[in-house]
TITORNU-449090 format. One record per residue (C-alpha): residue in one letter; z, x, y. Coordinates in steps of 0.5 Angstrom, whole numbers, padded with zeros to 4 digits. Layout:
N
<resn->A, Z->Z, X->X, Y->Y>
...
//
This chain:
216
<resn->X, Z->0000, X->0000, Y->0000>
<resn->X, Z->-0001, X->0003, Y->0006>
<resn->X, Z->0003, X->0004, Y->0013>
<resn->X, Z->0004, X->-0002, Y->0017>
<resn->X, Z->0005, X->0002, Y->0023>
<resn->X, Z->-0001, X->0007, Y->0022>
<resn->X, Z->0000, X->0013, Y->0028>
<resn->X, Z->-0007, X->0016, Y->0025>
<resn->X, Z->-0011, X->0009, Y->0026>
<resn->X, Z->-0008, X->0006, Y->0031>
<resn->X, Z->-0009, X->0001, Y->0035>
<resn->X, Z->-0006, X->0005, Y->0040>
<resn->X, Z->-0006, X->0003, Y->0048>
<resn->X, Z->-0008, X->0009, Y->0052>
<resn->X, Z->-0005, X->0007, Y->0059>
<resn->X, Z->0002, X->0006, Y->0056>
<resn->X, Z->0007, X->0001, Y->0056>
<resn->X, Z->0013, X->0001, Y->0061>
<resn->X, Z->0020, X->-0002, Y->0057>
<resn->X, Z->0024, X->-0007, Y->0061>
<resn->X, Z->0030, X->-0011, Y->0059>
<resn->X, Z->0030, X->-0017, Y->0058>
<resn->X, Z->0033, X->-0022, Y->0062>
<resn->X, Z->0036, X->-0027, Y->0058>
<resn->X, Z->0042, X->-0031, Y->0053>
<resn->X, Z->0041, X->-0033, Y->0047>
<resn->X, Z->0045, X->-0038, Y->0044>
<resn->X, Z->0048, X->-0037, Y->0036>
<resn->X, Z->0046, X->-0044, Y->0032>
<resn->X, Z->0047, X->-0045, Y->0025>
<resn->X, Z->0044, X->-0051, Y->0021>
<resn->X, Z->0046, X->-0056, Y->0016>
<resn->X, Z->0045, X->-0050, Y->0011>
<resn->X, Z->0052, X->-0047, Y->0014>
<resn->X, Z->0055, X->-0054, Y->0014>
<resn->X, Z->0053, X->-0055, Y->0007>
<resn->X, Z->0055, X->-0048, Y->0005>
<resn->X, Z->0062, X->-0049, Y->0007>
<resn->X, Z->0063, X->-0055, Y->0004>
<resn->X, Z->0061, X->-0053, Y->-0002>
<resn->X, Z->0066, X->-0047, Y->-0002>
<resn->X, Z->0072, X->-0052, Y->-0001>
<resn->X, Z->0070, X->-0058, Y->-0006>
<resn->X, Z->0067, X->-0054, Y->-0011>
<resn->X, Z->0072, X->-0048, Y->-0011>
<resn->X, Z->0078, X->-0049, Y->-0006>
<resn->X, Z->0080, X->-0042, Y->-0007>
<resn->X, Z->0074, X->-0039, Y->-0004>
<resn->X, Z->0074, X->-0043, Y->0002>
<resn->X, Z->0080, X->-0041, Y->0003>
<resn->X, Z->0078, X->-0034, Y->0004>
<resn->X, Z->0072, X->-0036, Y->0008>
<resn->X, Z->0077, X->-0039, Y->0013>
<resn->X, Z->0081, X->-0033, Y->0013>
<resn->X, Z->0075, X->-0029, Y->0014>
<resn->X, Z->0072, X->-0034, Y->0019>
<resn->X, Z->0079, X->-0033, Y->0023>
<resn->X, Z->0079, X->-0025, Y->0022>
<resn->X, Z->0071, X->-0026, Y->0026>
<resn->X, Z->0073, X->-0030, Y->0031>
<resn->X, Z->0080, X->-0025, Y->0033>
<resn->X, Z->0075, X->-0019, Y->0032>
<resn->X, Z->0069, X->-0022, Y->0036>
<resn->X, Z->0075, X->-0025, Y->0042>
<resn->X, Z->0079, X->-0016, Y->0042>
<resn->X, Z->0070, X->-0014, Y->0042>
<resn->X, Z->0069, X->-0019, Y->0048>
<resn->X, Z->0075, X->-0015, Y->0052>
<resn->X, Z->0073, X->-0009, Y->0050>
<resn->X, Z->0066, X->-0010, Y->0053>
<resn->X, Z->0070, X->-0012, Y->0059>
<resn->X, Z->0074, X->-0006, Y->0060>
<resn->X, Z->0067, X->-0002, Y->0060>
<resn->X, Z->0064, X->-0005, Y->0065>
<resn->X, Z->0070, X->-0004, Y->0069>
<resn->X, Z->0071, X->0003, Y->0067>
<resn->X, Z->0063, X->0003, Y->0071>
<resn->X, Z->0066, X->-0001, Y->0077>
<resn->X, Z->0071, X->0005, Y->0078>
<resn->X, Z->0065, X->0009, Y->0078>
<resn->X, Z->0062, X->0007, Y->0082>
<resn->X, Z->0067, X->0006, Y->0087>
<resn->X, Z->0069, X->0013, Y->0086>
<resn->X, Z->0062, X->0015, Y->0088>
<resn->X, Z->0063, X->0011, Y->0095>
<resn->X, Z->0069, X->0015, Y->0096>
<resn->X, Z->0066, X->0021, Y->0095>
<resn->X, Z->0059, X->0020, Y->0099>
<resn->X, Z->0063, X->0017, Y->0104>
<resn->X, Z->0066, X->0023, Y->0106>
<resn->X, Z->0060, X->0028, Y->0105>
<resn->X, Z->0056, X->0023, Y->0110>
<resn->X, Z->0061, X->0024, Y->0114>
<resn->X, Z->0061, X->0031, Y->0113>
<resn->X, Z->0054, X->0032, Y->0114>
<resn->X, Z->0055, X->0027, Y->0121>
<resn->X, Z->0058, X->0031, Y->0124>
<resn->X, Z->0053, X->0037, Y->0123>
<resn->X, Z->0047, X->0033, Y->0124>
<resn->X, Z->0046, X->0026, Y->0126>
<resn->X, Z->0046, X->0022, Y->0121>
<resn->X, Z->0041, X->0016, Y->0120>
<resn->X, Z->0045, X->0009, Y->0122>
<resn->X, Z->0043, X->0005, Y->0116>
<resn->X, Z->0046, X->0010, Y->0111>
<resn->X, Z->0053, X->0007, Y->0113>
<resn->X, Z->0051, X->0001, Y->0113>
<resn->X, Z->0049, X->0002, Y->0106>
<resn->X, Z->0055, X->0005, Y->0104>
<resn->X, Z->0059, X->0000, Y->0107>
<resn->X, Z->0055, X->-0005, Y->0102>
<resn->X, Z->0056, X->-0001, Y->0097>
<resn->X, Z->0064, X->-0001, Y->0098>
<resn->X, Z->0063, X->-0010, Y->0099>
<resn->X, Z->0062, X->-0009, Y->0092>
<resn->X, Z->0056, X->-0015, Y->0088>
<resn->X, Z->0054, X->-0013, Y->0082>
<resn->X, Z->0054, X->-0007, Y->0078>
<resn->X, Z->0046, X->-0006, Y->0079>
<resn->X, Z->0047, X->-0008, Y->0087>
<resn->X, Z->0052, X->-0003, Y->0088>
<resn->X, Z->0049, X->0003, Y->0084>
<resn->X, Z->0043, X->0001, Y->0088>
<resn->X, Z->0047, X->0002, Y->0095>
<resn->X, Z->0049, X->0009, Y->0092>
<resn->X, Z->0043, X->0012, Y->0090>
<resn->X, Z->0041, X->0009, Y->0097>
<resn->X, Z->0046, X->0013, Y->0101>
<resn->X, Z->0045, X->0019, Y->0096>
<resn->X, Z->0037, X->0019, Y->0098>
<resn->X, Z->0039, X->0019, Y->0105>
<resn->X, Z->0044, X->0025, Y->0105>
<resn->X, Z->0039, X->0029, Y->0101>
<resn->X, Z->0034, X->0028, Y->0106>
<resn->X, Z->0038, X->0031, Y->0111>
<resn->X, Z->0041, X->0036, Y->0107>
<resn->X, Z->0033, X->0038, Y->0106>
<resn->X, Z->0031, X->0038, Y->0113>
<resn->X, Z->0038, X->0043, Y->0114>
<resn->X, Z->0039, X->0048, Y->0108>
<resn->X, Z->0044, X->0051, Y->0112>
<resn->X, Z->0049, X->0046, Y->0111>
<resn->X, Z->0048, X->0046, Y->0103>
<resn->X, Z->0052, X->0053, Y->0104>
<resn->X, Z->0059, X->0048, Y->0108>
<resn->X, Z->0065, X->0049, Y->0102>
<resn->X, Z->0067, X->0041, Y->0102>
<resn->X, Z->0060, X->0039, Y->0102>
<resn->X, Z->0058, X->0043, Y->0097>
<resn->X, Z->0065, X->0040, Y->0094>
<resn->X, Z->0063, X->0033, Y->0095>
<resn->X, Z->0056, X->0034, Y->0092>
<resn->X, Z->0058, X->0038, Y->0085>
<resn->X, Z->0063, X->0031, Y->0085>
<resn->X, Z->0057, X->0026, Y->0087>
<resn->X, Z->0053, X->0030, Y->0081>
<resn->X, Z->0059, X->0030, Y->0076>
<resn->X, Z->0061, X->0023, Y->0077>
<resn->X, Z->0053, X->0020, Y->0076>
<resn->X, Z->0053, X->0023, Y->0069>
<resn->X, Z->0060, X->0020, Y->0068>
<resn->X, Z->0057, X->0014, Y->0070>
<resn->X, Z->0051, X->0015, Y->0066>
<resn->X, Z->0055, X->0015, Y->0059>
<resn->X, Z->0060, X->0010, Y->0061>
<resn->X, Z->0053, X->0005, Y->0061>
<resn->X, Z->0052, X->0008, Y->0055>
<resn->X, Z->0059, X->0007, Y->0052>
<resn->X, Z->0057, X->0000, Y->0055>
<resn->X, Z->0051, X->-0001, Y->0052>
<resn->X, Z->0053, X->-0001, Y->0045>
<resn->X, Z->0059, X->-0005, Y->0045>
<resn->X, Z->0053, X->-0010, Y->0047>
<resn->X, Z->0049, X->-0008, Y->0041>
<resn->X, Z->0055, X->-0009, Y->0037>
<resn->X, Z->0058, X->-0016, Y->0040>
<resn->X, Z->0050, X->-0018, Y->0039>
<resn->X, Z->0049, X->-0016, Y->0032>
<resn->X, Z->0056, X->-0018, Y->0029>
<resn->X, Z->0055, X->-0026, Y->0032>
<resn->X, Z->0048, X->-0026, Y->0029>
<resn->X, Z->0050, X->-0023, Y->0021>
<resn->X, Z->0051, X->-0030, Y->0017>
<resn->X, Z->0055, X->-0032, Y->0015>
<resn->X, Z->0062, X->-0031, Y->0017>
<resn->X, Z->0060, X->-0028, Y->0024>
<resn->X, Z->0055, X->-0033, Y->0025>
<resn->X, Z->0058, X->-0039, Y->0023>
<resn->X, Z->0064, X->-0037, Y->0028>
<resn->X, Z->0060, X->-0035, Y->0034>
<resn->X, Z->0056, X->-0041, Y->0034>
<resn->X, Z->0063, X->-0046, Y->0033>
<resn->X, Z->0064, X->-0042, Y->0040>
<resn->X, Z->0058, X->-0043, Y->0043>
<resn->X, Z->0057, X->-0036, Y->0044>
<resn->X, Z->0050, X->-0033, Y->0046>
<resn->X, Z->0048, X->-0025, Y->0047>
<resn->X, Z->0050, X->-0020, Y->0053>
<resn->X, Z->0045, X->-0017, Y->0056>
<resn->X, Z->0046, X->-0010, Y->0056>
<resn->X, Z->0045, X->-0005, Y->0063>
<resn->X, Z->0039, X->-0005, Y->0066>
<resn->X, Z->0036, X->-0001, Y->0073>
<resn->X, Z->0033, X->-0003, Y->0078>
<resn->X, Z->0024, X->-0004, Y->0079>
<resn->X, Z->0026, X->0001, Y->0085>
<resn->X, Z->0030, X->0006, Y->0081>
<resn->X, Z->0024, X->0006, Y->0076>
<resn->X, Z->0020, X->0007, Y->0082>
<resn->X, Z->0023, X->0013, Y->0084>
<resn->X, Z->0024, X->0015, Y->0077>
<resn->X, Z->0016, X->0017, Y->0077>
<resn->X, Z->0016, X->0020, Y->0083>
<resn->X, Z->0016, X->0028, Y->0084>
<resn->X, Z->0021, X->0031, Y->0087>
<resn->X, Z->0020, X->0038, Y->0086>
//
């Protein structure tokens, strides 16, 4: 039998393919199968029945503990992100002081300390970031000045924390929305609970964008 997947043959699309995430919620249902499954177990074999509800119980603990955790991630990226305001708001400051700053690189902080969501402020930041870096460019000089060298070491290091934190993130989502689809136990809970999929991180069309350009 030969490869469904065949590299050497294709079909092959040579302008590429861009990869978004999809901006959705899909909601776990059962059919009448499940029911019918269930209620077998308890008028046939009452034994397993009653392991099955233990089961279906432990699930449910694991899926509630799992939805805390998802929680917790996404909290720990808000303090991320909130340190990297702090940090980008002193070396704006910094740099201000050196040469004028654009104006709208404060109100960019400022937006991104009002909070939004995570995208929303991570957008803000790489924002005010870009601006920095500009004047930064146009006056290497100041590369040289020890606290801004400091806060740009920190800005750089609290990215890549950022970075794994959306990682961290990314696969308690893949957990949480394999488990509610894995029959029966954790389908059948998930689905009684009306639970639907999480969306993982995604970035912005913006940061894409930015993403091809060449910098160096």
């Amino acid at each position: 039998m030969a490869n469904e997947l065949d590299e050497l043959t294709g079909p092959v699309n040579e302008k590429g393919t861009d990869v978004n995430v999809i901006h959705k919620q899909i909601k776990v249902q059962v059919g009448w199968g499940s029911t019918l499954f269930e209620v077998i177990l308890w008028v046939l074999f009452i034994i397993p029945g009653l392991v099955f509800l233990f089961l279906k119980i432990r699930a449910k603990n694991y899926l509630q503990r799992l939805q805390q955790k998802i929680q917790h991630d996404a909290s720990q990226i808000d303090n991320y992100l909130e340190q990297r305001v702090v940090i980008l708001e002193n070396m704006a400051a910094l740099v201000n002081k050196a040469v004028k700053l654009d104006e709208t690189t404060f109100k960019a902080i400022a937006e991104a300390r009002a909070g939004g969501s995570m995208n929303e402020k991570a957008a803000a930041l790489e924002n005010v970031n870009s601006k920095i870096n500009v004047s930064l460019e146009a006056y290497p000089e100041l590369k040289a000045h020890q606290e801004i060298a400091m806060a740009m070491q920190q800005n750089s290091y609290l990215q890549k924390e950022i970075t794994a934190a959306r990682e961290v993130y990314n696969d308690s989502v893949f957990e949480w929305n394999g488990l509610i689809f894995r029959w029966p136990t954790y389908m059948i809970v998930a689905a009684r609970n009306g639970y639907t999929t999480r969306i993982p991180f995604s970035t912005s069309a913006d940061v894409k964008q930015r993403a091809r350009e060449v910098f160096f």
